[in-house]
N, C-alpha and C positions, 0 to 999 in steps of 0.2 A: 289166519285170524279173520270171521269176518265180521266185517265191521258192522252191521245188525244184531250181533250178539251181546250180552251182560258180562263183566267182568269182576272179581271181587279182586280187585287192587289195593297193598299193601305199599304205606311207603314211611320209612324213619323219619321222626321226627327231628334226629338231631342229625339227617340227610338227605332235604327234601328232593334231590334229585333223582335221590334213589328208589325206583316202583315198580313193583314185581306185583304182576298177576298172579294169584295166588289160587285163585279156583274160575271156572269156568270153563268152557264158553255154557252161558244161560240162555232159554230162549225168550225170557220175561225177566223183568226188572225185579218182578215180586218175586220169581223163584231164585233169582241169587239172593235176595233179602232172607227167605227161608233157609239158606244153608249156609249167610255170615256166619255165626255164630259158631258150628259145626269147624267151618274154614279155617275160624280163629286159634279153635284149638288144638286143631290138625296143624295149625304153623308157629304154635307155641310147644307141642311137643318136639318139633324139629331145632325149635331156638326159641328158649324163653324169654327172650327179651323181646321175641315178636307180640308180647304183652301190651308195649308200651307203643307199639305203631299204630298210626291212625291208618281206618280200613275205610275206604269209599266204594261204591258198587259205578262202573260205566260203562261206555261204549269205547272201544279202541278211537286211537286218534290215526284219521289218513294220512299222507304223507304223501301221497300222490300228486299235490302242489308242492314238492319241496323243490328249491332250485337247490343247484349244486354252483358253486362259482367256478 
């Protein structure tokens, strides 16, 4: 994944831990904006309750700082 690319991230409302990449990688912000919609439907014929998930477009999160105890 890398991390200068767009993502269109999916995630349940009623579990917000839960988020799944759902299209991508974009090389523009504006071009994942262009093919939410598209995304939307393409993850509501898979599972029609992905209706009701709210879609955010971003950049992957690093983890490169992560400590491990």
């Amino acid at each position: 994944m890398n991390l200068e690319n767009f993502y269109i991230v999916a995630t349940d409302p009623e579990e917000p831990t839960l988020q799944v990449n759902i299209s991508g990688p974009y090389l523009t912000q504006q071009a994942a904006q262009a093919d939410l919609e598209a995304a939307i439907d393409e993850a509501a014929e898979l599972d029609p309750s992905a209706r009701i998930y709210q879609y955010r477009i971003c950049k992957p999160v690093s983890y490169t700082h992560l400590t491990l105890p």
